[in-house]
C-alpha positions in Angstrom: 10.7 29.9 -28.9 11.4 26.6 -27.6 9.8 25.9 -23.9 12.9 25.4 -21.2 11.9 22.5 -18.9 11.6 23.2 -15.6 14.0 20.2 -14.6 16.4 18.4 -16.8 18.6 15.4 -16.3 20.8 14.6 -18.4 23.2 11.1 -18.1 23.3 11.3 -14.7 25.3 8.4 -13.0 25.4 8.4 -8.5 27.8 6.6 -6.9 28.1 5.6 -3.1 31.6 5.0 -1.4 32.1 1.9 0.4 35.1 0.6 1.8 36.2 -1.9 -1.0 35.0 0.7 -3.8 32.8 3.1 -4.8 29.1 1.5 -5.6 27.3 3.0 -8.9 23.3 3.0 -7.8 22.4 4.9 -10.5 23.5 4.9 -14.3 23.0 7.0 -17.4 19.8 9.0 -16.7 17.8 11.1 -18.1 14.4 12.7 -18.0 12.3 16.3 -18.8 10.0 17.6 -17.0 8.1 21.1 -18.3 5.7 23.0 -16.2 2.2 21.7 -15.8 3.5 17.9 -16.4 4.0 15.5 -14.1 6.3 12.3 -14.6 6.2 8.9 -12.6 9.5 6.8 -11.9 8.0 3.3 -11.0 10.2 0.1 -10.3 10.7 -2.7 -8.0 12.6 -1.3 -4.4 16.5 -0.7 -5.3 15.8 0.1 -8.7 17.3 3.7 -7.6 14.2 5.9 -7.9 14.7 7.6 -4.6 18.4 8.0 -5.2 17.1 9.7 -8.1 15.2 12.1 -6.3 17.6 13.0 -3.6 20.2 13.7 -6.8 17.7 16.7 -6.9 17.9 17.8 -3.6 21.3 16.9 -3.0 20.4 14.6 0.1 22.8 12.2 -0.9 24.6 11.5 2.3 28.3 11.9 3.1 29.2 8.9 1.1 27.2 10.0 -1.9 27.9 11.6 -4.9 27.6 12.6 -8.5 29.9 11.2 -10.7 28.4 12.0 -14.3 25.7 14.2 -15.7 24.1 17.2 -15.2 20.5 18.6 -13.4 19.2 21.6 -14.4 16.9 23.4 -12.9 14.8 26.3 -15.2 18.3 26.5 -17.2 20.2 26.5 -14.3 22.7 24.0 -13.0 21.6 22.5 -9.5 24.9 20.7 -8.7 27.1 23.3 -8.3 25.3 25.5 -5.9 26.5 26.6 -2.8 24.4 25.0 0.5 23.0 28.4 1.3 21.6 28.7 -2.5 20.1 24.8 -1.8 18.6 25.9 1.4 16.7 29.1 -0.3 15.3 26.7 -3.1 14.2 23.8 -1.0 11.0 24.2 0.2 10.1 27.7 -2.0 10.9 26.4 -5.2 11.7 22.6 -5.1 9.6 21.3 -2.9 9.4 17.4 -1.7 7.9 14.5 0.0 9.7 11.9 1.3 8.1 7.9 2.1 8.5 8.0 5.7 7.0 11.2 7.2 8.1 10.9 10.6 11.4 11.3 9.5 10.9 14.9 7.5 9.0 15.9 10.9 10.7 17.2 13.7 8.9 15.5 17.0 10.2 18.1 19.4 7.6 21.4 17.7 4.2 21.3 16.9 2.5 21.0 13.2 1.4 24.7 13.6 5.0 25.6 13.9 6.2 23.1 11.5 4.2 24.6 9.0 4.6 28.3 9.7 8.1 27.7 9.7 8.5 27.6 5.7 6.0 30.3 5.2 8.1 32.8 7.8 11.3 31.8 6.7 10.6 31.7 2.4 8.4 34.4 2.4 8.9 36.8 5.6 5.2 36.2 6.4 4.0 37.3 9.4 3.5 34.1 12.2 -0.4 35.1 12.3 -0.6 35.0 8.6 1.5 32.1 8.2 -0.9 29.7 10.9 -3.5 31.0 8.7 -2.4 29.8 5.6 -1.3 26.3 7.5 -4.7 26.2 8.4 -5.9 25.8 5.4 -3.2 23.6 3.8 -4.6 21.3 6.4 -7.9 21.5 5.0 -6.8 21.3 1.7 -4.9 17.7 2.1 -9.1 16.6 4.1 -6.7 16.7 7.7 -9.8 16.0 10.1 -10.2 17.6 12.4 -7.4 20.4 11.6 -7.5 22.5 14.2 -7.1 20.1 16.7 -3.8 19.1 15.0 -2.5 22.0 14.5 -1.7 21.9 17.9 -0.7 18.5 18.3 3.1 17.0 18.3 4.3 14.3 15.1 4.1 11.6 17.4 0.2 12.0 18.2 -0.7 11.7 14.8 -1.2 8.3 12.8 0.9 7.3 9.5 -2.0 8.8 7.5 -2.2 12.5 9.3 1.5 12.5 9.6 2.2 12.1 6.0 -1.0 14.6 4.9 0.9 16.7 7.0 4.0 16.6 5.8 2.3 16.7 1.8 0.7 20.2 2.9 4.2 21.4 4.4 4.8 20.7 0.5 2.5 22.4 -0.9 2.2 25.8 1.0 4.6 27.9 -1.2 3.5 26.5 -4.9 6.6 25.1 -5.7 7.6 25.3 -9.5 8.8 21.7 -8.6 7.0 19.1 -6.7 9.0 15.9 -6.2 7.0 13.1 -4.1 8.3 9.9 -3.3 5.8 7.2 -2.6 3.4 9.9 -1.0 0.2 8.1 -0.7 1.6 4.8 0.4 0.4 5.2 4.1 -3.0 6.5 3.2 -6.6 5.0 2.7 -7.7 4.3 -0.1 -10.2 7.2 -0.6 -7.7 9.6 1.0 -5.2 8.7 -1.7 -7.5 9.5 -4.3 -8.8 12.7 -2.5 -4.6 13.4 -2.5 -4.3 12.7 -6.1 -7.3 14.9 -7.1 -5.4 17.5 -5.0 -2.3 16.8 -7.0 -4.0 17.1 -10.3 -5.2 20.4 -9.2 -1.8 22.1 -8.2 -0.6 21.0 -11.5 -3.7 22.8 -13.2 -3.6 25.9 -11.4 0.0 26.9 -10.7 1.9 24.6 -13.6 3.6 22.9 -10.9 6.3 20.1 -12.5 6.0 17.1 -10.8 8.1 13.8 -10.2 6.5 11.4 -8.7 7.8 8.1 -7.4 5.4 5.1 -7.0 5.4 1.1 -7.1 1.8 1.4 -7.2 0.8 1.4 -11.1 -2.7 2.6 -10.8 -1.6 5.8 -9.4 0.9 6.4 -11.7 -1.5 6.0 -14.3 -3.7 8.3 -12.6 -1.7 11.2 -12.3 1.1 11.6 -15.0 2.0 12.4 -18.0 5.3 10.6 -18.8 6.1 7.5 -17.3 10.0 6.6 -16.6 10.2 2.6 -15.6 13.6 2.0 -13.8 15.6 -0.9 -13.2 18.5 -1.5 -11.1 19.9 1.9 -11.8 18.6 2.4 -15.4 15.9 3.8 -17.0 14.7 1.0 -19.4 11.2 2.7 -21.2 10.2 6.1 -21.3 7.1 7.1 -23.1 3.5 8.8 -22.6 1.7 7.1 -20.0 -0.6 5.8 -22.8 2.2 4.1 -24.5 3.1 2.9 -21.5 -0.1 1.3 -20.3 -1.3 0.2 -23.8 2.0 -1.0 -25.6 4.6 -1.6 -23.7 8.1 -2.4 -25.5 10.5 -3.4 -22.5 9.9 -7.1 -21.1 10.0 -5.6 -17.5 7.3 -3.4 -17.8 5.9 -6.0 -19.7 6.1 -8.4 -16.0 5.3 -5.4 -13.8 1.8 -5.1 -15.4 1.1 -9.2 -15.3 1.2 -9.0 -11.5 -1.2 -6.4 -10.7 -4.4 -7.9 -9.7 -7.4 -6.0 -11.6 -10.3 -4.8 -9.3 -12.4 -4.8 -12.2 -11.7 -8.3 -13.4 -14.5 -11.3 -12.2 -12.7 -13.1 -9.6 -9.9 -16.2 -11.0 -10.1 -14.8 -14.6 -6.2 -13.8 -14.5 -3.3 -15.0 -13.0 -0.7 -13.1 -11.4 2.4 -13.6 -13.1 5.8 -12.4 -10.8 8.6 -11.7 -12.0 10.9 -14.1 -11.2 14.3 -13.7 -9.2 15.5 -10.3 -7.7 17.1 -7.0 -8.7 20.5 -7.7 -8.7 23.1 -5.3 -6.2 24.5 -2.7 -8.1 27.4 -4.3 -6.6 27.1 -7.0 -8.6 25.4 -6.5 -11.8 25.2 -9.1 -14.7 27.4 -8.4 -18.4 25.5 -7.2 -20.6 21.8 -6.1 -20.4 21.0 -6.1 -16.7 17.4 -7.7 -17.0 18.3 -10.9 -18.6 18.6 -12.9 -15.7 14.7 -12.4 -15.3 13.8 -12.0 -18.6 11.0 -14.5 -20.6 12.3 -13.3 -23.7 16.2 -13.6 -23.3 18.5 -14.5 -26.3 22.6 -15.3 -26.7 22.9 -11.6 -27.8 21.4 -10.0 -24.7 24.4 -10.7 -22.3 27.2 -9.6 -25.1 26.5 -6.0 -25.0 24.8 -3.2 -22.6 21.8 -1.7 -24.6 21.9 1.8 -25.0 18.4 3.9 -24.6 17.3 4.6 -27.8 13.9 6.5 -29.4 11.9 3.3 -31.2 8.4 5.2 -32.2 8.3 9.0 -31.8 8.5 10.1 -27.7 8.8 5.7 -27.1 12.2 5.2 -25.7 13.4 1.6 -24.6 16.8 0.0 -23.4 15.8 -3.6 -25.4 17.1 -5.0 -28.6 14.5 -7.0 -29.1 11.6 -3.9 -28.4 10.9 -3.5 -31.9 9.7 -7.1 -32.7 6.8 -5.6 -30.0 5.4 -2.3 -31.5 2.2 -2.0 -32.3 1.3 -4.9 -30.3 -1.6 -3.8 -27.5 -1.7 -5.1 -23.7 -4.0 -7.9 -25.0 -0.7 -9.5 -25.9 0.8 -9.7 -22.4 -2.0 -12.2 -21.9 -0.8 -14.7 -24.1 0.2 -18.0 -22.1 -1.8 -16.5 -19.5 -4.5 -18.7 -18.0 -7.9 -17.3 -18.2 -9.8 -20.3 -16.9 -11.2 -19.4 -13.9 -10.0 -20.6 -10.6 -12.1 -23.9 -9.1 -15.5 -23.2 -7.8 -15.3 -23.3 -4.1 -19.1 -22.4 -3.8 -19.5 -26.0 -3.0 -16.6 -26.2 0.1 -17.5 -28.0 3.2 -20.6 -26.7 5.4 -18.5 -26.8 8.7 -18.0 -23.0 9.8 -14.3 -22.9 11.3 -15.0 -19.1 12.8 -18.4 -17.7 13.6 -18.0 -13.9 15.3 -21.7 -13.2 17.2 -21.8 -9.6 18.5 -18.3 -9.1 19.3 -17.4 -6.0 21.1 -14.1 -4.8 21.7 -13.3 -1.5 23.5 -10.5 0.6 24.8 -11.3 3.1 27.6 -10.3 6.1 27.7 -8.1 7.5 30.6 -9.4 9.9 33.0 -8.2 13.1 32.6 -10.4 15.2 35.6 -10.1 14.4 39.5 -14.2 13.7 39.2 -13.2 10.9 37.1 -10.8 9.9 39.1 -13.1 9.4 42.1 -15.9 7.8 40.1 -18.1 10.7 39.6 -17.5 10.8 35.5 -18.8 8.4 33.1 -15.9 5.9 31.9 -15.9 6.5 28.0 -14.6 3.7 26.1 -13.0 4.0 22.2 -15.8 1.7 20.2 -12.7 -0.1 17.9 -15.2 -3.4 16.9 -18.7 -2.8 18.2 -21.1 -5.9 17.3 -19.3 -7.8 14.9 -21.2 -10.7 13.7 -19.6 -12.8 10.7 -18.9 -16.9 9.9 -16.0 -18.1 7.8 -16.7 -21.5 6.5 -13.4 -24.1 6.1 -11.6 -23.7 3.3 -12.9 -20.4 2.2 -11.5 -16.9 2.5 -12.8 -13.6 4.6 -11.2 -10.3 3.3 -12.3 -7.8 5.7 -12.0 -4.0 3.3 -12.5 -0.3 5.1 -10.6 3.0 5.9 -8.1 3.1 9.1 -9.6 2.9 11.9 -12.4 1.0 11.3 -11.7 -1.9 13.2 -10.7 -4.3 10.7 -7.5 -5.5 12.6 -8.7 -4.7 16.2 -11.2 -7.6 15.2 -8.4 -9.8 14.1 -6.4 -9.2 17.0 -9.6 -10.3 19.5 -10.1 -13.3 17.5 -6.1 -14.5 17.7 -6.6 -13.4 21.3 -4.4 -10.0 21.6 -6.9 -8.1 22.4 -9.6 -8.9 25.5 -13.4 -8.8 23.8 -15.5 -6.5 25.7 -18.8 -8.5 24.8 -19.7 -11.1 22.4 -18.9 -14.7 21.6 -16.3 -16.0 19.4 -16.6 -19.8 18.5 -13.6 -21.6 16.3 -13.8 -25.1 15.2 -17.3 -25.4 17.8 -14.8 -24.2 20.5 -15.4 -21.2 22.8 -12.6 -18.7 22.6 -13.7 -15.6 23.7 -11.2 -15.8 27.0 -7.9 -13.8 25.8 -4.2 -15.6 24.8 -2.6 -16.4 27.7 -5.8 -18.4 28.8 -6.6 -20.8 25.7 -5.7 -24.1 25.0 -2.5 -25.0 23.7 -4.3 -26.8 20.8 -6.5 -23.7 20.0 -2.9 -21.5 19.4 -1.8 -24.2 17.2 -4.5 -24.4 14.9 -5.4 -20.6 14.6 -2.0 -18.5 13.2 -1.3 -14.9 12.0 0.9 -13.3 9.5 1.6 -9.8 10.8 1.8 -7.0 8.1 5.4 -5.7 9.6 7.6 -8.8 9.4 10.5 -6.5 10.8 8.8 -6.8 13.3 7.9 -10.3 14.5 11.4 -11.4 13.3 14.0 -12.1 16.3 17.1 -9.8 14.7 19.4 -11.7 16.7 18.3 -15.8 15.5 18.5 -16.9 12.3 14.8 -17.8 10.4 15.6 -21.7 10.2 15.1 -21.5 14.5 12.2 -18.8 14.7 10.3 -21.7 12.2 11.7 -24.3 14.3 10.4 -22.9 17.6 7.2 -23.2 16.4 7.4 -27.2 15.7 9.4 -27.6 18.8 6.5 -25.8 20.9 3.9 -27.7 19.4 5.5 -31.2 18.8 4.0 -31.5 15.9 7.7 -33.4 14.1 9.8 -35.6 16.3 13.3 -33.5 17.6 15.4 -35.1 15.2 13.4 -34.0 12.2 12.8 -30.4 13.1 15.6 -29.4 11.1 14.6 -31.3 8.1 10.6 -30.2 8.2 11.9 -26.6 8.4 14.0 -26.9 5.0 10.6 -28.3 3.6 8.6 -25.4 5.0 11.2 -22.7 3.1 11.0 -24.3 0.2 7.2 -24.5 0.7 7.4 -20.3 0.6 9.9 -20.4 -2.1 12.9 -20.4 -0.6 16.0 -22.6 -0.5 17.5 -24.3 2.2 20.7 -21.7 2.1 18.0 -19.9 3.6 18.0 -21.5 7.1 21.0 -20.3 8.8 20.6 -16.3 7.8 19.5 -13.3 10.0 16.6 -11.3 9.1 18.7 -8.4 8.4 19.6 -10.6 5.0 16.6 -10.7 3.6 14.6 -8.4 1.8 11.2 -7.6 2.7 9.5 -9.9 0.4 11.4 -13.0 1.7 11.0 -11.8 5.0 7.4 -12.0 4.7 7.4 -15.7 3.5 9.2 -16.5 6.4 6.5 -15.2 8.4 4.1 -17.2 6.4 6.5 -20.5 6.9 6.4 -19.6 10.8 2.4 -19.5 10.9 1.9 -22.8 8.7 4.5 -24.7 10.4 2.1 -26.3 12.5 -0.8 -26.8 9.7 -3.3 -24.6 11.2 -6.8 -24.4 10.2 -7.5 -20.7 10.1 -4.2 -18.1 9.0 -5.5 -14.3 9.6 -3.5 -12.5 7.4 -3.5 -8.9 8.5 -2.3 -6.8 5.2 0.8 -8.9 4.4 1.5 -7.5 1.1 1.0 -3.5 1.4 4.7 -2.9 2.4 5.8 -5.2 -0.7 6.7 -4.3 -4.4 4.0 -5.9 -7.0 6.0 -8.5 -7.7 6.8 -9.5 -4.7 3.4 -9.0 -4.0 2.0 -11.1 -6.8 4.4 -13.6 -5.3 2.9 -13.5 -1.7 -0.5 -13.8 -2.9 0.0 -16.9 -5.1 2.0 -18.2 -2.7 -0.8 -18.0 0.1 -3.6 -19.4 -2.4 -1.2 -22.5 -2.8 -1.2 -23.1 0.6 -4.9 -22.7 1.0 -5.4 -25.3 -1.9 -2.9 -27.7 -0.2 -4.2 -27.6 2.8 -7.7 -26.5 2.9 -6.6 -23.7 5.4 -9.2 -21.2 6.0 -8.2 -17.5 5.9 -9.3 -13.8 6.8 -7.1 -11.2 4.5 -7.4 -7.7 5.9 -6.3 -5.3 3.4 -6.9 -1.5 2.6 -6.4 -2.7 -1.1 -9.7 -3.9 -2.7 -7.8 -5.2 -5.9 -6.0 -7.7 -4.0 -8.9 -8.4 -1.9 -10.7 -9.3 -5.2 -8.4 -12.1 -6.8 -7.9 -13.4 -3.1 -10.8 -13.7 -1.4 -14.4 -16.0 -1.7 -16.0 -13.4 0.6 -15.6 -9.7 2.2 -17.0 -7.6 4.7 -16.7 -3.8 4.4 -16.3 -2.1 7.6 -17.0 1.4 8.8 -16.3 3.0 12.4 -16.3 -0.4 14.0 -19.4 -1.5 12.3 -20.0 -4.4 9.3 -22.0 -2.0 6.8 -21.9 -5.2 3.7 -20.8 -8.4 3.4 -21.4 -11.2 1.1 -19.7 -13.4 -1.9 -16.7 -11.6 -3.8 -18.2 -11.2 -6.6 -21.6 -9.4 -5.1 -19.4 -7.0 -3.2 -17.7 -5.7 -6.2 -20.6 -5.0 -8.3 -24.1 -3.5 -7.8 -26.3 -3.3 -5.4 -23.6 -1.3 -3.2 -23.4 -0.1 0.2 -23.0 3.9 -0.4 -19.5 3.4 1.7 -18.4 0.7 -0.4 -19.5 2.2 -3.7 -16.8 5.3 -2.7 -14.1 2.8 -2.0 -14.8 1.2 -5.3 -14.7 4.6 -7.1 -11.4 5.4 -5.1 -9.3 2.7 -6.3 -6.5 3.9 -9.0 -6.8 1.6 -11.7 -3.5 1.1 -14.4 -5.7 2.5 -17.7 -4.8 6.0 -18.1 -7.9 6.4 -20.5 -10.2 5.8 -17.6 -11.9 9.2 -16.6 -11.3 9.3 -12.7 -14.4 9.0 -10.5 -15.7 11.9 -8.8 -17.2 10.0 -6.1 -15.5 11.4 -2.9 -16.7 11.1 0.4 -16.8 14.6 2.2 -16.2 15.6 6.1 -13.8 13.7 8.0 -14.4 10.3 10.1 -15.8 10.5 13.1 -15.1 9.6 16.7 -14.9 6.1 17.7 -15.5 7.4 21.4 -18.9 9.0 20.8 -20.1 7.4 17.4 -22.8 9.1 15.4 -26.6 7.8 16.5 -28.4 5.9 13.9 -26.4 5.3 11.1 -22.6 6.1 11.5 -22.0 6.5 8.2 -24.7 9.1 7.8 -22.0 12.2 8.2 -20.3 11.8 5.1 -23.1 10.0 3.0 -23.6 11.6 0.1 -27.4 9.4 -0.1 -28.2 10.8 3.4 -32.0 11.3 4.0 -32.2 13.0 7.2 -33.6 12.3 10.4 -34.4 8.4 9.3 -30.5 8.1 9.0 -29.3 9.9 12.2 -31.8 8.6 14.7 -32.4 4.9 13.9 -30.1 2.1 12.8 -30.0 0.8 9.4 -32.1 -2.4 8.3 -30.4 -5.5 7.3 -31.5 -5.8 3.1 -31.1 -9.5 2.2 -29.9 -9.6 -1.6 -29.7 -13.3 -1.3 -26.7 -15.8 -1.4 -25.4 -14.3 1.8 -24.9 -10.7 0.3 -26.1 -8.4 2.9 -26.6 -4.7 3.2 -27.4 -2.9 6.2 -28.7 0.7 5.0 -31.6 2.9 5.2 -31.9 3.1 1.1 -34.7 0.5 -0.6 -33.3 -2.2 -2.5 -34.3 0.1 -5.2 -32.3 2.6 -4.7 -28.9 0.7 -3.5 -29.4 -1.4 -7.2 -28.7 2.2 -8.9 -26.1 2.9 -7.1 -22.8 3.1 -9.4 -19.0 2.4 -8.1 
């Protein structure tokens, strides 16, 4: 007897109505998924993978509707049901979690309640029972400190807790479905994994069908079974994720894999290739196959007729007619034309240091909460966010700073702009003192040092057009004379990419990618020599994001800028950056040259974030290196070593009562651990 999948679309087609006409997001789709199997959409933003999803759930919005196709759900039509049928499903049966948590929590009741709520109302469980079981769906998703949150509101939680949350609220009935869209996206890099083991799990023990939605490749890889790559309303390849990964037939998943840096590969061995141009509007889509526009491998034939979806090798389906000149070939092939020289030595770059960080401290304090403290009679505590930082950044080179949220990474960028006061320490740029905060440096000190913001939304005036936010900086500066502001600006846009048209629009016209090259354009405009570059491509799709990152090494090259990149993603860290620091709890724990970082000798904390990355090879066995317990307290730190808590090397009382030892590897590669060099050498990421 032949297995019924648990959820089946079949040529489904959404539309949205707009005033001029009704606008078709999503186009002949369809998809299986059977218990115990998980599939991942993946696509650029407005490819239509969340409108996908909320097809499901029938969260389309007033305006939005299904105009063809059906979705069944064990055997059973989903469109056609009344609300009150939706309402008994979702949440016992289809269960899902959205991108932006704060949006599927309601800020006005606490998690406890939150939780309990689907337990009462789906399975008449009593409200004791029901905080119990919360409880431990907390746990489950490694909330720290659970109990505390349970009481807590939505809006005293961070991105990370909020969206753990929200995947537990998920979780607590063992749906037969499980859809997840872009679940991990706000989390760290070793509570994503932690997630995706979780996910694994469900799937293994209650046969739960998945859908999940990602840009990010690595976890796609990680965690399905099928992989479904959309574009601009279409599926265009379906296959096993092995297929996928190892031959893929479709030129755009052909592009999205040449722009995903490779934590794994020695540092300027592979170019990032984007993708070029943008999705088009569903509005306005080309004749014939919708990726030619952007397509390497485009012929006279591709814009006469829309190709149809159609089953190439057995379980391979692509929407290309050239895909069959491709089978067989492996990924090795995508690198053809590909430049595998490595990028230019820069071990050799000038000896002048353009930052040097000695002992910087910066602390928040904590407000009183008791009349003793009040009156001076209780000890002021402080929240440790940087505590004796000391680090150089040489010109010309670049800094990534790596760690978990939280541990200080852009608190310390923020004291070195001068948006945050330092509570101790020294901060010297270009053999200047500028330890005083913003509004007391020199006006040629803000001119030289610049930072690109990781929300461009924002830093972005909604109300000026971009051409004047660049402009303001020249004009405050004087770095042009007035009468060729205008003209230096059209240079600086197309310096990022970007055309002149580009001058005169809002930011609400411009996608996030080009909103973050604007930002970029705003922080070179007056040729600094140090851009801090606080995680300015997490929020982007990998294209855009390949994009970004070329476009910033440019730059560097042009100008010999020198730059810090914080980023929670160690793969982009890698093709960026000449050196990194690892950071834990406010504390530098390694640092040295790229390529030292990534390979033994390890620091035991950045051998977990290592292990943690999702990397795109779907025959990789996952690491089981996990780090246990939660962080702790930046307010009262642990003594000795603060990473000795959740070290799975820890040695006892040598680790909790006395700091760790500086071990000098050479070349600048530093560890600061209790181990012997002996022991960090056999060390494995």
């Amino acid at each position: 007897m032949e297995q019924t999948p648990v959820l089946k679309v079949d040529g489904l087609a959404v539309a949205y109505k707009t005033r001029k006409r009704d606008i078709h997001a999503v186009r002949d789709v369809s998809f299986e998924i059977y218990s115990g199997e998980n599939l991942g959409l993946v696509g650029e933003s407005g490819c239509g993978k969340s409108t996908v999803a909320y097809s499901i759930v029938n969260f389309l919005g007033p305006n939005g509707r299904i105009v063809r196709g059906n979705i069944l759900f064990k055997g059973e039509p989903l469109h056609n049901r009344s609300e009150k049928e939706l309402r008994r499903l979702r949440g016992a049966d289809i269960s899902m979690v959205y991108q932006e948590p704060m949006s599927a929590l309601n800020p006005s009741m606490r998690i406890q309640d939150q939780l309990a709520e689907s337990l009462i109302t789906h399975r008449g469980m009593p409200r004791s029972e029901a905080y119990g079981k919360s409880l431990q769906a907390l746990k489950d998703v490694y909330m720290p400190d659970a109990e505390a949150v349970m009481l807590r509101y939505p809006h005293q939680l961070s991105g990370g807790q909020q969206q753990r949350v929200v995947i537990a609220m998920a979780l607590l009935n063992n749906p037969s479905l499980l859809i997840m869209d872009e679940p991990t996206t706000a989390l760290d890099v070793t509570v994503e994994a932690a997630v995706l083991d979780l996910i694994a799990e469900l799937k293994e023990r209650y046969q739960t069908a998945t859908l999940y939605i990602s840009h990010n490749l690595g976890v796609v890889a990680r965690v399905s079974d099928k992989v479904g790559v959309m574009y601009a309303g279409e599926i265009v390849e379906l296959a096993s994720t092995r297929s996928i990964y190892q031959s893929p037939l479709h030129p755009y998943t052909m592009g999205l894999m040449r722009c995903l840096p490779d934590v794994d590969a020695p540092k300027g061995t592979r170019q990032l290739l984007p993708i070029e141009g943008r999705v088009p509007s569903p509005a306005n889509l080309p004749s014939g196959c919708i990726f030619a526009p952007r397509c390497p491998h485009v012929i006279a034939e591709c814009s006469a007729q829309r190709p149809k979806l159609i089953e190439l090798t057995t379980g391979h389906h692509v929407r290309c007619i050239r895909a069959g000149e491709w089978i067989g070939k492996d990924m090795v092939w995508l690198d053809q034309g590909v430049s595998t020289e490595p990028c230019p030595d820069r071990d050799e770059a000038s000896p002048e240091k353009t930052l040097v960080v000695q002992n910087a401290r910066v602390y928040y304090p904590v407000p009183f909460k008791t009349v003793a403290g009040l009156f001076g009679l209780e000890k002021r505590q402080y929240v440790r966010a940087a505590d004796d930082i000391s680090l150089q950044v040489k010109r010309g080179r670049t800094l990534g700073i790596v760690g978990e949220s939280g541990c200080g990474k852009s608190t310390l960028a923020k004291a070195i702009v001068g948006l945050e006061p330092l509570y101790d320490g020294k901060i010297e740029f270009l053999n200047m003192d500028i330890s005083s905060p913003l509004n007391k440096r020199k006006l040629n000190v803000i001119r030289e040092l610049q930072m690109v913001f990781q929300d461009p939304n924002g830093t972005l005036n909604p109300s000026y057009c971009v051409g004047d936010q660049i402009a303001a900086s020249l004009r405050r500066f004087h770095t042009v004379p007035p009468d060729q502001v205008q003209g230096e600006v059209e240079q600086l846009l197309r310096s990022v990419k970007l055309d002149e048209s580009y001058y005169y629009r809002l930011p609400r016209q411009l996608s996030g990618g080009e909103k973050q090259r604007v930002g970029i354009a705003r922080a070179i405009a007056s040729n600094p020599a140090m851009v801090i570059c606080d995680e300015p491509v997490s929020a982007l799709d990998v294209s855009v994001q390949a994009a970004v990152l070329n476009l910033l090494l440019e730059i560097q090259k042009t100008h010999n800028t020198t730059m810090i990149l914080i980023s929670h993603d160690l793969s982009s860290v890698r093709f960026f950056s000449d050196d990194v620091a690892v950071m834990y709890l406010g504390r530098v724990v390694e640092i040295g040259p790229c390529e030292a970082i990534y390979m033994p000798p390890n620091h035991p904390y950045t051998a977990a974030l290592l292990a943690a990355v999702p990397r795109p090879d779907p025959d990789l066995e996952p690491s089981r290196v996990r780090l246990t317990g939660r962080v702790p307290s930046a307010v009262n730190p642990p003594s000795g070593c603060r990473f000795h808590t959740r070290c799975p090397f820890y040695m006892g009382d040598i680790c909790k009562e006395q700091e760790p030892p500086e071990r000098d590897f050479g070349g600048g590669h530093k560890i600061y651990c209790h181990l012997s060099q002996e022991e960090l050498e056999q060390i494995k990421p």
